[in-house]
PAZAPA-4460 file (N, C-alpha, C; in steps of 0.05 Angstrom, whole numbers, plus 32768, in hexadecimal, padded with zeros to 4 digits):
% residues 281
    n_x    n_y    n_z   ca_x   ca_y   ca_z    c_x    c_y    c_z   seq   type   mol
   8011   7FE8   8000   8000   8000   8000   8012   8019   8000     1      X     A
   8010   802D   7FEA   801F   8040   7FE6   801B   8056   8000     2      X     A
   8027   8067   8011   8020   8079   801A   800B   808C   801C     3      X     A
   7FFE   8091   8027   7FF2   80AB   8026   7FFC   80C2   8023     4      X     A
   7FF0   80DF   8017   7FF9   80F6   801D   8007   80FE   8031     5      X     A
   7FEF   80FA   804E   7FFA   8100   8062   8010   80F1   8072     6      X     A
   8008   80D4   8069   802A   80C0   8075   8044   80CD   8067     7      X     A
   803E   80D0   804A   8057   80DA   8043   8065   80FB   8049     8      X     A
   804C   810C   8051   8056   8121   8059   8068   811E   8076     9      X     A
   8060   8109   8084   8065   8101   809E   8085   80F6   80A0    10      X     A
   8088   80E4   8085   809C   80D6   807F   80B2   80ED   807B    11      X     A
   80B3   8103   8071   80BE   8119   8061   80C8   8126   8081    12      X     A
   80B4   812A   8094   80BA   813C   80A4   80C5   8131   80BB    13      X     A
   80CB   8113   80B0   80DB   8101   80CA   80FC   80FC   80BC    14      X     A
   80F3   80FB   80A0   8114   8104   808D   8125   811C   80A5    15      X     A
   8116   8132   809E   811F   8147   80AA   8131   814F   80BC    16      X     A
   8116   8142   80DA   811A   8145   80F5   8136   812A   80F7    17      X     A
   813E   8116   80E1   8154   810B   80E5   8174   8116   80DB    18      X     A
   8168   8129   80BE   8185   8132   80B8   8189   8157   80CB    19      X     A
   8170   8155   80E1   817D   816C   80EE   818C   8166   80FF    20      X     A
   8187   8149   8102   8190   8137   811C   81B4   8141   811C    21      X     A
   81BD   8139   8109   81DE   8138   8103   81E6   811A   8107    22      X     A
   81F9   810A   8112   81FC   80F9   811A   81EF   80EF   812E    23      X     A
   81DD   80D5   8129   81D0   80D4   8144   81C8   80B1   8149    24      X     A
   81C9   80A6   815B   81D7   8093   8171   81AB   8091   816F    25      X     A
   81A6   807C   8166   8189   806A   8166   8189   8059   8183    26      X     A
   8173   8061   8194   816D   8050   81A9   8161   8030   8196    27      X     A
   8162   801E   8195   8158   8009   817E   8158   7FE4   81A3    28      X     A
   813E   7FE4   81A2   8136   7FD2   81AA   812A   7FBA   819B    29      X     A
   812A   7FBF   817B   8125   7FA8   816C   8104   7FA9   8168    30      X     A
   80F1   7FC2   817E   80DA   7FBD   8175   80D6   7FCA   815C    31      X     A
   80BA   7FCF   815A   80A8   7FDA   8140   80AC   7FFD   813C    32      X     A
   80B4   8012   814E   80BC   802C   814F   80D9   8031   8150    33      X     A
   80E5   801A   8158   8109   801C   815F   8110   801B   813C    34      X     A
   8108   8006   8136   8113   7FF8   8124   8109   8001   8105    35      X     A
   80F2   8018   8105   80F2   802B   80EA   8104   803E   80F1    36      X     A
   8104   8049   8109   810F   8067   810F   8132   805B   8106    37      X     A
   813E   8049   810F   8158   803E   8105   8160   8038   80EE    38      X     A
   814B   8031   80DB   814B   8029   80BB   8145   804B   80AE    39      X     A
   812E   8054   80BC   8139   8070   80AF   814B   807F   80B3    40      X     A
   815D   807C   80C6   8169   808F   80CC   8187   8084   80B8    41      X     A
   8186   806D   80B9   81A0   805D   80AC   819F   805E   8091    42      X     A
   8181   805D   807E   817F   8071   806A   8187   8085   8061    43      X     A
   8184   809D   8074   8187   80AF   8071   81A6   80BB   807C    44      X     A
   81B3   80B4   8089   81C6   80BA   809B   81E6   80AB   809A    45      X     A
   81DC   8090   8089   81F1   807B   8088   8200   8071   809F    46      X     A
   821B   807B   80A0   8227   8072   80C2   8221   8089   80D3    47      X     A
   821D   809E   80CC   8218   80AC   80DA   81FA   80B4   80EC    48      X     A
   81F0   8092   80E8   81DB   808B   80F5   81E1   8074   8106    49      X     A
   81E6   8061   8122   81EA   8047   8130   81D4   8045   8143    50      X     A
   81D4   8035   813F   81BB   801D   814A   81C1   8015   8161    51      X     A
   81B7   801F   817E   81C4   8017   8196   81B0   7FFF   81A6    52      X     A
   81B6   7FEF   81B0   81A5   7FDF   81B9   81AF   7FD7   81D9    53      X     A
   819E   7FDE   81E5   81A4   7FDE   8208   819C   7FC1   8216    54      X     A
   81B8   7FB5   8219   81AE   7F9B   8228   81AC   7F97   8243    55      X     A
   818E   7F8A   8258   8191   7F86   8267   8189   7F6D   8273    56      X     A
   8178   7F66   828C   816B   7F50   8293   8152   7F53   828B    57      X     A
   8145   7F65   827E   8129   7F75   827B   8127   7F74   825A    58      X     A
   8143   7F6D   8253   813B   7F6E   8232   8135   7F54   8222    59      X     A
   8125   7F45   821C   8117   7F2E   821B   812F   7F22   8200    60      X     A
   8137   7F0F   81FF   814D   7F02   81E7   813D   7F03   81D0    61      X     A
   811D   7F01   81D0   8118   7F03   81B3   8118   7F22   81AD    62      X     A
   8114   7F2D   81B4   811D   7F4D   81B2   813C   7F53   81A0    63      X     A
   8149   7F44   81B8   816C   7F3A   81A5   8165   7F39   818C    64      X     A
   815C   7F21   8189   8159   7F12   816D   8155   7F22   815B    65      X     A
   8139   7F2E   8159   812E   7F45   814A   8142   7F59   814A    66      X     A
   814E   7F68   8157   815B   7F7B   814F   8176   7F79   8141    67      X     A
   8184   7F65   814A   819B   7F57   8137   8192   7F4E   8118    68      X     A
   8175   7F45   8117   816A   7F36   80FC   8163   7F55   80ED    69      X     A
   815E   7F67   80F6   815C   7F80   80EE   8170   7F8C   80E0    70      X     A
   817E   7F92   80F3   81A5   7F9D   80E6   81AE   7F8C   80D5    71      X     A
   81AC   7F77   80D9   81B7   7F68   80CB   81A6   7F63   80A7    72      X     A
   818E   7F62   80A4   8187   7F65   808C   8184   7F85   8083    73      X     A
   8189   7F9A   8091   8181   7FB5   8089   81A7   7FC0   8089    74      X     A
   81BE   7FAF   8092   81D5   7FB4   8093   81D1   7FD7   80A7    75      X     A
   81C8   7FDC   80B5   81CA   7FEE   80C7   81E7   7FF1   80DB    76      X     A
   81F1   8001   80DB   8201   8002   80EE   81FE   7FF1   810C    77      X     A
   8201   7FEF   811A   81F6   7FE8   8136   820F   7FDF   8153    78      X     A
   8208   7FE9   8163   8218   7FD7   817D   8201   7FD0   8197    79      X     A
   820E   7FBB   819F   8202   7FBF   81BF   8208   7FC8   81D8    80      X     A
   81F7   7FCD   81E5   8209   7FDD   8202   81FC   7FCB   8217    81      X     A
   820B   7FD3   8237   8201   7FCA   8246   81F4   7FDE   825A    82      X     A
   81D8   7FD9   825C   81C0   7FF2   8276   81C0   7FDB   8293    83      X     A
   81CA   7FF0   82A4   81C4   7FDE   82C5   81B1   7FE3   82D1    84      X     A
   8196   7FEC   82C2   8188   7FF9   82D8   8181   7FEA   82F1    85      X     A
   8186   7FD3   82EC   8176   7FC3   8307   818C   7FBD   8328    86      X     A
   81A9   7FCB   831C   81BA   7FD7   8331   81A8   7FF2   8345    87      X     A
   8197   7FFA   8331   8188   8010   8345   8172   8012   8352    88      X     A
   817A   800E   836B   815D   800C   8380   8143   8019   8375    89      X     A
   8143   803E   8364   812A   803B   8363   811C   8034   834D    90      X     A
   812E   8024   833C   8124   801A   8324   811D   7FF8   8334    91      X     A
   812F   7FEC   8342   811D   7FD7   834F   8107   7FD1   835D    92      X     A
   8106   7FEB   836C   80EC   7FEA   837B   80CE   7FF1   836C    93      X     A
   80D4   7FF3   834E   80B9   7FEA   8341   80A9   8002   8345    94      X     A
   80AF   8014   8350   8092   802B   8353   8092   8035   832E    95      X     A
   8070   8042   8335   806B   8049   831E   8077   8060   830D    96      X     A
   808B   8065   8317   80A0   8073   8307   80BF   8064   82FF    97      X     A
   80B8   8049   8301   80CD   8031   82FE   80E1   8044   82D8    98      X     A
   80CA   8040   82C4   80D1   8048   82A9   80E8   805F   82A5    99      X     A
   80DB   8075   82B9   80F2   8085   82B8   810F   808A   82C4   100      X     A
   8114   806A   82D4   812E   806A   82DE   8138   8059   82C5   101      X     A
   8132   8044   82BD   8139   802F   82A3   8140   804A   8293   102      X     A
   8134   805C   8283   813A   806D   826B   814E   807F   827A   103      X     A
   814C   808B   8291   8165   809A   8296   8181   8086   8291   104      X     A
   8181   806D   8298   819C   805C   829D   8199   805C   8282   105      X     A
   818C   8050   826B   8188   8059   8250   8197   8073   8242   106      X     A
   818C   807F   824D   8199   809E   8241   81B2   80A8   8242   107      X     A
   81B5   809C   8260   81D6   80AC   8271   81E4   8096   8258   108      X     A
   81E2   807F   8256   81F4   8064   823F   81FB   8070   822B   109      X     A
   81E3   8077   8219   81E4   8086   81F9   81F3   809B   8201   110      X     A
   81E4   80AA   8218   81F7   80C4   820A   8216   80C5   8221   111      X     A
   8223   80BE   8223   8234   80AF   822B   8242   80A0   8210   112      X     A
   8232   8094   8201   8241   8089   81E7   8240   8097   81D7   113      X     A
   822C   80AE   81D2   8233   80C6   81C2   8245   80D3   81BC   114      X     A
   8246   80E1   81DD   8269   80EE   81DC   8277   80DD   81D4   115      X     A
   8284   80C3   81D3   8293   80B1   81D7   8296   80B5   81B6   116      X     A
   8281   80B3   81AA   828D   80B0   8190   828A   80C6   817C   117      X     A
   827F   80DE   818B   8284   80E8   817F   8261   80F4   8168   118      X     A
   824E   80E9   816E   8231   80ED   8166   822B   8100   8173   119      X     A
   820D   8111   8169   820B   8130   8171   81F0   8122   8183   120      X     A
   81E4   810F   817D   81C7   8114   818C   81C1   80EF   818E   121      X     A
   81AE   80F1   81A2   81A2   80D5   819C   8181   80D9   819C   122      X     A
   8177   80C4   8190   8156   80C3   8185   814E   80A7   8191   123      X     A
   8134   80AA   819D   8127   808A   819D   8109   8097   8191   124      X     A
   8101   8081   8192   80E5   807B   8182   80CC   807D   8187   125      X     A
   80C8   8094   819F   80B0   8094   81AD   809F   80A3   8198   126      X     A
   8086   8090   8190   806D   80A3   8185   8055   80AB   8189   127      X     A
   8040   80B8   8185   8031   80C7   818E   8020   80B4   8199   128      X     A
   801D   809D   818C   8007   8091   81A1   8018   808E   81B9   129      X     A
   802E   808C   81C9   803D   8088   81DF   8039   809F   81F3   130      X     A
   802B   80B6   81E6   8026   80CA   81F5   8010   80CC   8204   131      X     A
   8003   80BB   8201   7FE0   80B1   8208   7FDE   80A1   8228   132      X     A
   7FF7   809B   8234   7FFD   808E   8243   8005   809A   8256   133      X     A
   8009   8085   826E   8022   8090   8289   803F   8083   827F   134      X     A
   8050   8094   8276   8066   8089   826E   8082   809A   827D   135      X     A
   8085   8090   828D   809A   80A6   8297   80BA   80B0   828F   136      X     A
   80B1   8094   8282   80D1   8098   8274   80DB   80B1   8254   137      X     A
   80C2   80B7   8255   80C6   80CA   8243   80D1   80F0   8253   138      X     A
   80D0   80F1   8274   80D9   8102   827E   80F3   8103   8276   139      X     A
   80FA   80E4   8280   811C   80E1   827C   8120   80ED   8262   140      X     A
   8117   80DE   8254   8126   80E4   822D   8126   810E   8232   141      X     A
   810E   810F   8239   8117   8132   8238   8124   8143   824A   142      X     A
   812C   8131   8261   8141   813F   826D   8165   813D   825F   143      X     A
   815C   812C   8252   817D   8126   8246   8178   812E   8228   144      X     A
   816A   8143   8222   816B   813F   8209   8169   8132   81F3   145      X     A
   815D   8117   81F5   8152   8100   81E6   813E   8109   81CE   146      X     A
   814E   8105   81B2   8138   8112   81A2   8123   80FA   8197   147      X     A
   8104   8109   8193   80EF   80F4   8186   80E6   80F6   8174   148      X     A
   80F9   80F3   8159   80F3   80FB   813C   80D1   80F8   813E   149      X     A
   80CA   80DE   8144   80AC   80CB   8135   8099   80E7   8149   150      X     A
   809E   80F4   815C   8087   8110   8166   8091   811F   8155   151      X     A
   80A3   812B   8155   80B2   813C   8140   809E   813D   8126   152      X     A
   809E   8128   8119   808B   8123   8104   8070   811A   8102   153      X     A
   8067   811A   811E   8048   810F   8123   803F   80F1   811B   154      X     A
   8057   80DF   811E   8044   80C3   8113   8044   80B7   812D   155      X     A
   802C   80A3   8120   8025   808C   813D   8024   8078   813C   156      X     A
   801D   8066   8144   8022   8045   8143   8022   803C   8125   157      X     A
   800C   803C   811B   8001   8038   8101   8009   803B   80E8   158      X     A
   8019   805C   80E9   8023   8066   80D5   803F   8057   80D3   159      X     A
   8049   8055   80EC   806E   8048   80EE   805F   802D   80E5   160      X     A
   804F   801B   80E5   804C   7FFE   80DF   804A   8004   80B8   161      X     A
   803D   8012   80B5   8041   8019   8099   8055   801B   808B   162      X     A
   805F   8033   8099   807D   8044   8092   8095   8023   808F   163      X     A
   8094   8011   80A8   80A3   7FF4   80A1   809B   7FE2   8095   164      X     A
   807A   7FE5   808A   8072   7FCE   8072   8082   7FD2   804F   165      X     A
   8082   7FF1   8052   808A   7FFC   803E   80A4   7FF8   802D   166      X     A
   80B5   7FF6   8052   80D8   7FF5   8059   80DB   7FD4   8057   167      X     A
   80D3   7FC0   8052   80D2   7FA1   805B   80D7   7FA0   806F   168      X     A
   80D6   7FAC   8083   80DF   7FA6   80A1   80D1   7F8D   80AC   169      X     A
   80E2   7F7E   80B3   80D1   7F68   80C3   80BD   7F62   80DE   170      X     A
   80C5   7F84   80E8   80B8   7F8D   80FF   80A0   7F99   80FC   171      X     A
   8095   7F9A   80E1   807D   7FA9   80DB   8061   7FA7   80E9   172      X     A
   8061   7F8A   80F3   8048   7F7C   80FF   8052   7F74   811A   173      X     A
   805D   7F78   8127   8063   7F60   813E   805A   7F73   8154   174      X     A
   8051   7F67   8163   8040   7F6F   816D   8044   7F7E   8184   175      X     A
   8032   7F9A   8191   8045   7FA6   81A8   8053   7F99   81C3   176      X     A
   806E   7FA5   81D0   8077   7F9F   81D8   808C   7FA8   81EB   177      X     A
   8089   7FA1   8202   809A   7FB2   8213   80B3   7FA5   8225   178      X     A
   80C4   7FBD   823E   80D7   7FA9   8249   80C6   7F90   8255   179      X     A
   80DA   7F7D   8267   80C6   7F6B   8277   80C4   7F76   828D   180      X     A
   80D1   7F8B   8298   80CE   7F95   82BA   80AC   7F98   82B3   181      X     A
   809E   7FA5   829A   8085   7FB1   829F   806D   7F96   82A2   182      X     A
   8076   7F81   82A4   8062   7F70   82AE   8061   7F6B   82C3   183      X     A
   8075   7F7B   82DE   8076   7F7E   82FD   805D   7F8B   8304   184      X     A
   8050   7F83   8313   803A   7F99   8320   8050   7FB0   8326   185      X     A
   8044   7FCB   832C   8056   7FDE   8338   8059   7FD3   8357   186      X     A
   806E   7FD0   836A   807C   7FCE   837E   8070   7FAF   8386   187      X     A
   807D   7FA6   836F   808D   7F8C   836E   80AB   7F8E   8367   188      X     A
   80B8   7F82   8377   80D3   7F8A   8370   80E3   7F82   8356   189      X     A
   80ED   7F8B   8341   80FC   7F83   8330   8114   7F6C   8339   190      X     A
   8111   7F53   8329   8121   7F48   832D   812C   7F33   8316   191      X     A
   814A   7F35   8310   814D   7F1B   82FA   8138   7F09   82F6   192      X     A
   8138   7EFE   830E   8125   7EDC   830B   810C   7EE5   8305   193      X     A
   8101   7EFF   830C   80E4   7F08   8306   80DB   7F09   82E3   194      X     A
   80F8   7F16   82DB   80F5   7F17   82C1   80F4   7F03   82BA   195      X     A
   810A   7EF2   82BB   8108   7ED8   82AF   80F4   7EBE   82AE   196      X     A
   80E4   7EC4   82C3   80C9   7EC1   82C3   80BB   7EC9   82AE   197      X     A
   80BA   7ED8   82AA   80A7   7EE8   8296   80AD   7EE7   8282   198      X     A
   80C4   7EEA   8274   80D2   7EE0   825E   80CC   7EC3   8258   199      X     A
   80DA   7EB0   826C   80D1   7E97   8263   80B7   7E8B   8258   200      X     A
   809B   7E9F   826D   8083   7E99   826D   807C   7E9E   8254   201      X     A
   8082   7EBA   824A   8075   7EBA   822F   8084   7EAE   8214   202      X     A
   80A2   7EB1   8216   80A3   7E96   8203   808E   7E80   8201   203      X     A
   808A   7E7A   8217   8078   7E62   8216   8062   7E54   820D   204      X     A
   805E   7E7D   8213   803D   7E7D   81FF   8036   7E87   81EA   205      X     A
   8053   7E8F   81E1   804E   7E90   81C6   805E   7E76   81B6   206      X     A
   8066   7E6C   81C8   806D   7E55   81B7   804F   7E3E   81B4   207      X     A
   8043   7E45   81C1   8022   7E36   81C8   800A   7E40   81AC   208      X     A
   801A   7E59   8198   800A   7E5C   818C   8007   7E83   8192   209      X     A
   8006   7E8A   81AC   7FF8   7EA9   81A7   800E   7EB8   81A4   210      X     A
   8002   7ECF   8198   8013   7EDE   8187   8014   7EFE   8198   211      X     A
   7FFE   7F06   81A2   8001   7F1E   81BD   7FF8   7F11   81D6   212      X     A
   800C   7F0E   81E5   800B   7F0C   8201   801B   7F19   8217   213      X     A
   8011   7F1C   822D   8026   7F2A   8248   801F   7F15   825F   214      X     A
   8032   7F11   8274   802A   7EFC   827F   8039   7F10   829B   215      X     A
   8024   7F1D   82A4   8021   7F2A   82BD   802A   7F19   82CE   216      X     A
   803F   7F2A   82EC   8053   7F11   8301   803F   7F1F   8311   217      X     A
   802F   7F17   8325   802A   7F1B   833C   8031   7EFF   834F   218      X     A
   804B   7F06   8352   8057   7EF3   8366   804E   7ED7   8360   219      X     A
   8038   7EC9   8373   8037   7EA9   8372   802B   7EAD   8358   220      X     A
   8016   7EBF   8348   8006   7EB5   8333   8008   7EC5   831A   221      X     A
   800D   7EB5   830A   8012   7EC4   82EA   7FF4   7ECF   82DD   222      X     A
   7FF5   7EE7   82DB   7FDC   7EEB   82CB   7FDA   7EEB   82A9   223      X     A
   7FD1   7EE1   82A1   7FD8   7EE0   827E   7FC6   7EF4   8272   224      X     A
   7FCD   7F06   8264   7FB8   7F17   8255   7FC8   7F0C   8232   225      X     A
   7FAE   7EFE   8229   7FB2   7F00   8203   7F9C   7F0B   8201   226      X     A
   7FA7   7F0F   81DD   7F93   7F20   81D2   7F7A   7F1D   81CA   227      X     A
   7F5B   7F29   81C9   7F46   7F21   81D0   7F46   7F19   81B7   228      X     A
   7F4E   7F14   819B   7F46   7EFD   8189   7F50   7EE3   818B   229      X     A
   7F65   7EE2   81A0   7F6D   7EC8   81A8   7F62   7EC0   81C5   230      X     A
   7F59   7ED0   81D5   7F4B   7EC2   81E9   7F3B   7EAD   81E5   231      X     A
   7F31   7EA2   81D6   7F20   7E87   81D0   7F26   7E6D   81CA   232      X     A
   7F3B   7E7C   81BC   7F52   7E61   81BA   7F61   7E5C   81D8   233      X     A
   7F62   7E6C   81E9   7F7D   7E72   8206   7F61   7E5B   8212   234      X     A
   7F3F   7E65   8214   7F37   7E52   8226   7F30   7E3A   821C   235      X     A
   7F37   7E29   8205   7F2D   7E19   8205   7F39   7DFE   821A   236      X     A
   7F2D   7DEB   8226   7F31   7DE1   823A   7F59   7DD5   823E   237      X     A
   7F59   7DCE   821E   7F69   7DC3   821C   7F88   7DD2   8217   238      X     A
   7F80   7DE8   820F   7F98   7DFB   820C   7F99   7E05   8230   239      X     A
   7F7A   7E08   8233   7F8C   7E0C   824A   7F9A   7E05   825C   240      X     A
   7F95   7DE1   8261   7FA7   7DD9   826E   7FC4   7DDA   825D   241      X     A
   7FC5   7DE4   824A   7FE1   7DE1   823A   7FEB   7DFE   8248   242      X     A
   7FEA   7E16   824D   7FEA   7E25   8253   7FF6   7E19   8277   243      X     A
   7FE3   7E1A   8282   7FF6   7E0D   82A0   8008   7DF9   8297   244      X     A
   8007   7DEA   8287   8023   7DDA   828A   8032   7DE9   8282   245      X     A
   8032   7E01   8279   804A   7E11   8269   8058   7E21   8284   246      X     A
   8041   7E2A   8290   8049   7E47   82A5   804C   7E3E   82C1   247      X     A
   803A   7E27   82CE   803D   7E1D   82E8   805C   7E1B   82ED   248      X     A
   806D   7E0B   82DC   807F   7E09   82EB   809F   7E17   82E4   249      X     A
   808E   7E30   82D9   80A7   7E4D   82E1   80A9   7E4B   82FB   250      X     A
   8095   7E4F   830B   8099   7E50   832B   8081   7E5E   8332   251      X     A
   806F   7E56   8324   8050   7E6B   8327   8038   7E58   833C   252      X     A
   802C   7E5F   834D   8024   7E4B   8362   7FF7   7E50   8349   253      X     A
   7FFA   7E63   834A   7FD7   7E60   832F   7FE0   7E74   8313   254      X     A
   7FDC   7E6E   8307   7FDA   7E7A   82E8   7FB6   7E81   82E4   255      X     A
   7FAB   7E97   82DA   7F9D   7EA6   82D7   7F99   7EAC   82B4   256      X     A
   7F82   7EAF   82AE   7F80   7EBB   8294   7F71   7ED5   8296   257      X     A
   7F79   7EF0   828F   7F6B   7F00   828E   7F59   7F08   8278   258      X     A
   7F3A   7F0A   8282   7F21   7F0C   8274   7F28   7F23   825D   259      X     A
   7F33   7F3A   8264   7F37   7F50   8258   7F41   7F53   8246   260      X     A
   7F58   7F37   823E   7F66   7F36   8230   7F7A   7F4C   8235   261      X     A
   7F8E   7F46   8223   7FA6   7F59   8219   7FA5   7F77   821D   262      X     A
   7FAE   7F8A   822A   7FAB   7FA6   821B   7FC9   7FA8   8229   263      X     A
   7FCB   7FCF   8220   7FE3   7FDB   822A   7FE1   7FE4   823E   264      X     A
   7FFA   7FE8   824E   7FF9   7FFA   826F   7FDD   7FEC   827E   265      X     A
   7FDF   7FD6   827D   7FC7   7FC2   828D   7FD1   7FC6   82B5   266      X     A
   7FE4   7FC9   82B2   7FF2   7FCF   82CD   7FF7   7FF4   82D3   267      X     A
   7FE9   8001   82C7   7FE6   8019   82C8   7FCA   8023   82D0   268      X     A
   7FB9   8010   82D3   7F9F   8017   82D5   7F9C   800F   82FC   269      X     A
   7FAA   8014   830A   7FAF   801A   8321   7FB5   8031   8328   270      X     A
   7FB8   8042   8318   7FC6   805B   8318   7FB3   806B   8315   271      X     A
   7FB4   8080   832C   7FA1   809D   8318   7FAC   80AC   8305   272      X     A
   7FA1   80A1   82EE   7FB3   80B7   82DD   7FA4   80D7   82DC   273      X     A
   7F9B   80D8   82E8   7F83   80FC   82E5   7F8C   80FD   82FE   274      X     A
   7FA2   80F0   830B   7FB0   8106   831B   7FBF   8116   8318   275      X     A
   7FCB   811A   8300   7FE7   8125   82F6   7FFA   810F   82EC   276      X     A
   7FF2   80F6   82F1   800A   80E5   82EE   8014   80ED   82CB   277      X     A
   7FFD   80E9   82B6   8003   80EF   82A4   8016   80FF   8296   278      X     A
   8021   8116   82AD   8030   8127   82A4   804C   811A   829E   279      X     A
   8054   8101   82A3   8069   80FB   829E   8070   80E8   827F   280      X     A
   8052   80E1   8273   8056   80D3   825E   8061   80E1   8246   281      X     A
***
């Protein structure tokens, strides 16, 4: 499907906001906003565009995969770095401002590797639908100067899935996706094994067949949210016991299916956001 007017005006004015950039250092997590904003910018920029990818206990290996399978068929520049956030107490202690200690340890890395090499700016991939949320980590990006071409140019989920059908990106469809800390209730503590829980769990279930899932830790019991065109398939009697044989013995004492199915910031709806919290997304 060829562009629209307005995608391509959009397309034009994200050209722009990249060659005002100068040299500039791509936040690139391998998802669906990392991974156009890195192909355009490597387009447009050649080396004077790199593909940074932040490894931690929170960054899921298929994430790896994808973003290596990325650079590697788009020949992108790229390195990896290493983020500690979970050295920091108040990024462990899970409160609902967890996001914006992860992107500061984020930020201080890149731009830290900026100087280092010598790049004028760094960019990640936050777009306008991301503004709709409690996201705190977007304080961080603007206290350090973190530029957001995709606001810069006004696109949103939809338009970037286009903008990469267009690009062959392989990330065009896959489905949204975040660190694993955000399947912690808020003040649950961050922990290796917590992730790895969670990680393991949903391998599991997408190896079972579903294609959007989160598999919420509340300590003894995993909550599963898939997506409401696959919830029918999740109850049928027999998947479901396939489902506990998958997750029981991470170390989960009941596994749960949630009615609601799938959505985003499902662990945000504890929060008042019409208290002000919003001011931080």
């Amino acid at each position: 499907m060829e562009a629209s007017p307005d995608l391509s005006a959009k397309r034009a004015a994200l050209d722009a906001a990249l060659r005002a950039a100068g040299r500039v250092l791509i936040a690139f997590s391998g998802g669906v906003d990392s991974s156009y904003l890195a192909y355009a910018a490597h387009r447009l920029l050649g080396e004077d565009a790199l593909a940074v990818t932040a490894e931690s206990p929170s960054y899921p290996a298929s994430h790896r995969s994808m973003a290596e399978r990325v650079v590697r068929e788009f020949a992108i520049p790229h390195r990896f770095v290493a983020t500690r956030e979970l050295s920091n107490p108040n990024y462990r202690v899970n409160a609902p401002d967890r996001c914006y200690h992860c992107k500061s340890e984020l930020f201080e890395v890149l731009g830290s590797l900026r100087d280092e090499m010598g790049f004028d700016a760094v960019a990640y991939g936050v777009n306008v639908d991301d503004t709709g949320d409690f996201r705190p980590g977007h304080r961080a990006a603007d206290e350090r100067g973190v530029l957001s071409p995709f606001l810069d140019a006004e696109l949103d989920k939809a338009e970037i899935r286009q903008l990469s059908r267009e690009a062959g990106l392989p990330t065009a469809e896959l489905p949204a996706s975040a660190c694993l800390s955000s399947r912690l209730p808020y003040g649950t503590e961050v922990t290796p094994e917590r992730l790895l829980q969670v990680e393991r769990g949903e391998e599991r279930l997408r190896a079972l067949g579903f294609r959007q899932v989160r598999l919420r830790h509340h300590g003894p019991m995993a909550r599963i949210e898939i997506a409401t065109d696959e919830l029918a398939r999740a109850l049928a009697p027999e998947m479901a016991r396939a489902i506990l044989s998958a997750i029981k013995p991470l170390g989960f004492r009941w596994v749960s299916l949630d009615l609601e199915g799938y959505r985003t910031g499902s662990l945000n709806e504890v929060l008042d956001i019409s208290s002000g919290l919003r001011a931080d997304s």
